[in-house]
C-alpha positions as CSV (number, residue, x, y, z in Angstrom):
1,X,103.6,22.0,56.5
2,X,101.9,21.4,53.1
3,X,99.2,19.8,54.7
4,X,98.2,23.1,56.9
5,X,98.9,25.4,53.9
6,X,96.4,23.0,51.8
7,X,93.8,23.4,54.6
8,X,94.2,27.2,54.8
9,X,94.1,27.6,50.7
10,X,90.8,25.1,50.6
11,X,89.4,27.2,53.5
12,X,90.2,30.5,52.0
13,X,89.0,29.2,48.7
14,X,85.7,28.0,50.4
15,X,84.9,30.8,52.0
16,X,85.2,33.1,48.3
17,X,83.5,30.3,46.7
18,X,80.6,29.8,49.8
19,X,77.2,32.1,49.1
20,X,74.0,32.6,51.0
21,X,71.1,33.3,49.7
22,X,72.8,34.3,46.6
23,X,75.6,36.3,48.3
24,X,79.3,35.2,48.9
25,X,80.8,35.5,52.6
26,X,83.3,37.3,52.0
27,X,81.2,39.9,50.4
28,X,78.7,39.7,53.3
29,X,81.3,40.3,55.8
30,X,82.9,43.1,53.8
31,X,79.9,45.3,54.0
32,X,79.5,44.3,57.2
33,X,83.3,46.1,58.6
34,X,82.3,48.7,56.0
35,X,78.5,49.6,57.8
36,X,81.2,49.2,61.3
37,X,83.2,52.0,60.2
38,X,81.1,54.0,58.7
39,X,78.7,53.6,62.3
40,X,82.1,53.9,63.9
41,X,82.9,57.7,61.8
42,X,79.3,59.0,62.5
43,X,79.7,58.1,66.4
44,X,83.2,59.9,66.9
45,X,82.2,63.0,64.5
46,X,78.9,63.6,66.8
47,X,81.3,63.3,69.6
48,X,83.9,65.4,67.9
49,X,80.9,68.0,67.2
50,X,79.9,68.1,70.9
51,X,83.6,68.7,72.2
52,X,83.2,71.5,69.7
53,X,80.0,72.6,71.2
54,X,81.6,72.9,74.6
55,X,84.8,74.5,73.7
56,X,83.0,77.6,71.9
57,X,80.9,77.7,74.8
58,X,83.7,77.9,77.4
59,X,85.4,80.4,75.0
60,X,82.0,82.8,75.7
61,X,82.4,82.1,78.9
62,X,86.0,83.2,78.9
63,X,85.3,86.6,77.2
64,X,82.5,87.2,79.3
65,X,84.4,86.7,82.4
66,X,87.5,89.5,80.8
67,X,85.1,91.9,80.6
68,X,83.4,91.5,83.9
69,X,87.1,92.0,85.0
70,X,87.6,95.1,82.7
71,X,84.7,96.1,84.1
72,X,85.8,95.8,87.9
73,X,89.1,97.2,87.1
74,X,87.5,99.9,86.0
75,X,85.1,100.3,88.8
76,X,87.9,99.7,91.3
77,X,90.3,102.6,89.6
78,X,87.5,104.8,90.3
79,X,86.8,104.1,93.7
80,X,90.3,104.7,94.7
81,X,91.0,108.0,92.5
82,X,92.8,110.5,94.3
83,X,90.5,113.7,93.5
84,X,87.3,111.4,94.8
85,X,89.3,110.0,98.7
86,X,89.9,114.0,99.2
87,X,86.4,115.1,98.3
88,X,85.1,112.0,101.2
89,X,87.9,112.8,103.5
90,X,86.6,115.9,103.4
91,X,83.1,115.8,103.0
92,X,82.9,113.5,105.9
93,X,85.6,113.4,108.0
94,X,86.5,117.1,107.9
95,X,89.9,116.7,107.1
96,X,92.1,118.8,104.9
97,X,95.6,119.0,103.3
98,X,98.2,119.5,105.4
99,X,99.5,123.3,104.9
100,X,103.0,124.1,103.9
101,X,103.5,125.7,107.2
102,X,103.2,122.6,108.9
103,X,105.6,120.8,106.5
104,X,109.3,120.3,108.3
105,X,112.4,118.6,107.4
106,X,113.2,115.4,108.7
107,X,116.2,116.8,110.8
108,X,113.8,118.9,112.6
109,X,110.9,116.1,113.9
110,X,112.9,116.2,117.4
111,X,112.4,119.7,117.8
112,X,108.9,119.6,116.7
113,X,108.4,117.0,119.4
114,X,109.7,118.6,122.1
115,X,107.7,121.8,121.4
116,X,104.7,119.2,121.1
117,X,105.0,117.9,124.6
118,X,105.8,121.2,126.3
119,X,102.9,122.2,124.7
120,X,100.5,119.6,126.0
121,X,102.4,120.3,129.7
């Protein structure tokens, strides 16, 4: 074992000790992870920045989208307002409210019927 531990000492030892071109290794290799991460940081922030991009502009989307429905529900209560299907039922079909005089209680319908089909007799 004291061999192997001798090799890795002499190798670590060699490579703080080694230069090139007036640089040591491990001082080389150092800036080298250090230009990796900060590469690294720059690519996921631009990506980070793009997600953000596309959130805010499905969030406009979003909020246009409520108040195209706002909108329809809107539209949609005043199409079926009361006041305005009398005034077309009226205008157009000719109809009109029933009178009270041809209001009856529910006990009565058979009654009604039979004068009904006498009547068309």
């Amino acid at each position: 074992m004291k061999p192997a531990a001798n090799r890795l000492s002499a190798f670590a030892a060699g490579l703080f000790a080694k230069r090139v071109r007036g640089f040591r290794v491990i001082e080389v290799g150092g800036f080298a992870c250090l230009i990796a991460v900060v590469l690294g940081v720059y690519l996921f922030k631009g990506m980070a920045g793009a997600e953000g991009s596309q959130i805010a502009d499905t969030t406009r989307q979003i909020a246009a989208e409520q108040i195209r429905v706002r909108a329809l529900k809107a539209e949609l209560a005043r199409l079926e307002s009361p006041t305005r299907l009398e005034r077309l039922s009226t205008e157009y079909l000719g109809l009109q409210p029933v009178s009270a005089k041809k209001e009856t209680a529910p006990e009565a319908l058979p009654v009604v019927a039979a004068q009904q089909a006498q009547a068309a007799n």
